[in-house]
C-alpha positions as CSV (number, residue, x, y, z in Angstrom):
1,X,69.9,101.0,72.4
2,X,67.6,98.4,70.6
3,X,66.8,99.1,67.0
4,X,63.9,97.9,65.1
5,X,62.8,98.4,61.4
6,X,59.3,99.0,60.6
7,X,57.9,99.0,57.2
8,X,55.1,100.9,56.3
9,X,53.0,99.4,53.9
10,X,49.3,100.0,51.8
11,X,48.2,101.3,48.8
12,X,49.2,104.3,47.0
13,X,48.1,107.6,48.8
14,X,47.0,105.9,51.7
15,X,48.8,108.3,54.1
16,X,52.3,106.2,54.8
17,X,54.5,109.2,54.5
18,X,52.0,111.8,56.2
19,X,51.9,109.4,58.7
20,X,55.4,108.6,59.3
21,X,56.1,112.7,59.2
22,X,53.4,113.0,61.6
23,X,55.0,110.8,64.2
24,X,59.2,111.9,63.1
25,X,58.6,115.6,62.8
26,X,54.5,116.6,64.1
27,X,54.2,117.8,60.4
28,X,51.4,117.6,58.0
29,X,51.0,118.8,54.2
30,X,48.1,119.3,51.7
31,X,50.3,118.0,49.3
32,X,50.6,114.6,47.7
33,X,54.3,113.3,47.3
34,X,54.8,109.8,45.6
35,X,57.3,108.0,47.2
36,X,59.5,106.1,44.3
37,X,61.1,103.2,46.2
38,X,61.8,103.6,49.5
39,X,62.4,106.3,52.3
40,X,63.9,106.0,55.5
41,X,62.8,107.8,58.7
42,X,64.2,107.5,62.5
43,X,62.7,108.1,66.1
44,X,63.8,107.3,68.8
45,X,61.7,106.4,72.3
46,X,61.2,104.7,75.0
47,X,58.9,102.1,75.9
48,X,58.3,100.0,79.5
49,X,62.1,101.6,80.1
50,X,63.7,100.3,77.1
51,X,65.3,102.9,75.0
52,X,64.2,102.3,71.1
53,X,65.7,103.4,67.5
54,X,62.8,102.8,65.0
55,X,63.8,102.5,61.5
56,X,60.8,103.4,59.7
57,X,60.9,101.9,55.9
58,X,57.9,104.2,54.3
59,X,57.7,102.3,50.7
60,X,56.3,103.3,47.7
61,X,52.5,102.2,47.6
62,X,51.4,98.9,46.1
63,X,49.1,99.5,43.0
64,X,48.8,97.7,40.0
65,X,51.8,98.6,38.2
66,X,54.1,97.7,41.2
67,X,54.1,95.2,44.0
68,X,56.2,95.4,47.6
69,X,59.4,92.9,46.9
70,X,60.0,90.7,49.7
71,X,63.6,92.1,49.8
72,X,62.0,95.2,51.6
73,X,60.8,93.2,54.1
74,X,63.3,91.4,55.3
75,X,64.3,92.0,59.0
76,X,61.7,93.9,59.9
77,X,60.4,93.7,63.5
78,X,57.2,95.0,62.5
79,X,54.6,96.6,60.4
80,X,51.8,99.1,60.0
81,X,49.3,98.1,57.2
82,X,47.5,101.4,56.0
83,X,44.3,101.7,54.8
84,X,42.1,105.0,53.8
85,X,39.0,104.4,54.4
86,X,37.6,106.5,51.9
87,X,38.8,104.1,49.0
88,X,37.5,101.0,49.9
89,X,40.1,99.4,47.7
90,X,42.5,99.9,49.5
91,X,41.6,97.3,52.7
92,X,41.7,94.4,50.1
93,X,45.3,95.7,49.0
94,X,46.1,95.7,52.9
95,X,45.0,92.2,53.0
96,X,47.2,91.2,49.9
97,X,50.3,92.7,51.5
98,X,49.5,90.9,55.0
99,X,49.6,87.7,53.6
100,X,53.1,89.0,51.4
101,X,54.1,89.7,54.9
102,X,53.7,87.4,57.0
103,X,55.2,84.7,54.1
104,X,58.1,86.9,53.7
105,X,58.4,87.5,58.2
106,X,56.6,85.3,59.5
107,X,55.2,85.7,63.2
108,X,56.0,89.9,63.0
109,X,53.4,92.0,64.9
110,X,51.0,94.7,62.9
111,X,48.4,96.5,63.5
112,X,46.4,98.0,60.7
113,X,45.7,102.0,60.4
114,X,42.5,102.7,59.5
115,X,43.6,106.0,58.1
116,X,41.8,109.5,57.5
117,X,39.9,109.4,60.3
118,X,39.1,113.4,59.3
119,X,38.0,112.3,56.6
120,X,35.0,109.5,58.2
121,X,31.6,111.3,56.5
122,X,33.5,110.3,53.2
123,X,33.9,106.4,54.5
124,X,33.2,104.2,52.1
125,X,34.7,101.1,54.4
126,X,32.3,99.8,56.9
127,X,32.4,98.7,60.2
128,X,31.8,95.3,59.7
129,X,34.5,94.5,57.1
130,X,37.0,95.7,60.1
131,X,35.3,93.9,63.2
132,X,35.9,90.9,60.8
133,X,39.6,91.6,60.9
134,X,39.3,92.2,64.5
135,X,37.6,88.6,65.1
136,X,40.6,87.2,63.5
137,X,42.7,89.0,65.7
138,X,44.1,92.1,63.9
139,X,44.8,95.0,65.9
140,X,43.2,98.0,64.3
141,X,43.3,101.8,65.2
142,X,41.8,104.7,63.7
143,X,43.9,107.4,62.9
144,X,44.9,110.7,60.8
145,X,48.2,112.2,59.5
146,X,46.5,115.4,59.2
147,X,45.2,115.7,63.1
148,X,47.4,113.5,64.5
149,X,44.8,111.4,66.2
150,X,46.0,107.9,67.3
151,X,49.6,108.3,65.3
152,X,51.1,108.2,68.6
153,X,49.4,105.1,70.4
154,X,49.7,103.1,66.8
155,X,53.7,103.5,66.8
156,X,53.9,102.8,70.8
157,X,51.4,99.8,71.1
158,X,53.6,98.3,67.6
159,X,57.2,99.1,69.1
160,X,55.3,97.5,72.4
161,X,54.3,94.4,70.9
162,X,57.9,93.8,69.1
163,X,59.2,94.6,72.5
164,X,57.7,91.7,74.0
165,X,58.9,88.3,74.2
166,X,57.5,85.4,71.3
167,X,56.7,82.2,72.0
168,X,59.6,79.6,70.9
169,X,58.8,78.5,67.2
170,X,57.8,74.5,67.6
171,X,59.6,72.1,66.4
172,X,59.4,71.0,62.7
C-alpha cells in the first residue's frame, strides 16, 4: 500500500473541509466549521492498479491573522489549492500559498479547485484570470462540495499525477 499526504490549502471558507468530507464520507453541510489547525482525513483507492492511502491534511484557512507554516507542508506528495469563486480574493491567496508551496516542496503536483461551482451566477472570478493560470500550466477543475461535481476526478487526476514518475532533479 503506497501512502501519500495531501494538503489542502486556500483561504478561509473556501470549501477545504466540505470538500474533503465530500470525497471521505459523500457528505455535505449548510454549516460553516472553522478548522483551528489541522485535521486529518484518510481514503483509500486505487489508481492505474496501484492501491493508495491518501492522507488528507485539511488546514486551517490562510487569512490575515494567520499564514500556512511550512512545517505543514513538509512531505507532502501533493496539493489542492482552493479557491471560491465568489470572493475573488481568494485566487490571489491561492497564488500566495503556491508560491509558499512550491519553496517549501518543490516540484509537488497541484491542481487548483475552482470551488462552488453551484454557486457560478454569484462569480465574481472571471474566466480570464484562470485561462491565465492555465497558460502557465496550472491544472484547474471546477468543482462543488455541496453537489459533488468534479470532487472525484480532482482527487484521482492529483493521486494520478503523484503516481507518476518525475524527471531526475539536474545537477547543481
Amino acid at each position: 500500500m503506497i501512502q501519500k499526504k495531501i494538503c489542502m490549502l486556500g483561504a478561509f471558507a473556501v470549501g477545504k473541509t466540505s470538500l474533503v468530507s465530500r470525497y471521505v464520507s459523500s457528505l455535505f453541510s449548510e454549516k460553516y466549521l472553522t478548522t483551528v489547525g489541522v485535521k486529518v482525513d484518510k481514503k483509500q483507492l486505487t489508481v492505474d492498479g496501484h492501491d493508495v492511502t491518501l492522507m488528507l491534511w485539511d488546514l486551517y484557512g490562510q487569512d490575515d491573522y494567520q499564514n500556512v507554516k511550512s512545517s505543514q507542508l513538509q512531505g507532502m506528495s501533493g496539493y489542492l489549492l482552493v479557491v471560491d469563486g465568489t470572493r475573488s480574493a481568494t485566487l490571489e491567496i491561492a497564488r500566495q500559498l503556491q508560491q509558499k508551496a512550491s519553496q517549501t516542496v518543490s516540484g509537488v503536483p497541484f491542481i487548483l479547485l475552482l470551488n462552488k461551482v453551484d454557486l457560478a451566477s454569484e462569480w465574481e472570478i472571471d474566466e480570464p484570470a484562470f485561462f491565465k493560470l492555465v497558460e502557465q500550466g496550472w491544472r484547474v477543475i471546477r468543482t462543488s462540495a455541496k453537489t459533488g461535481e468534479g470532487v472525484d476526478e480532482a482527487f484521482f487526476q492529483l493521486t494520478r499525477a503523484m503516481l507518476a514518475p518525475r524527471p531526475p532533479h539536474e545537477a547543481l
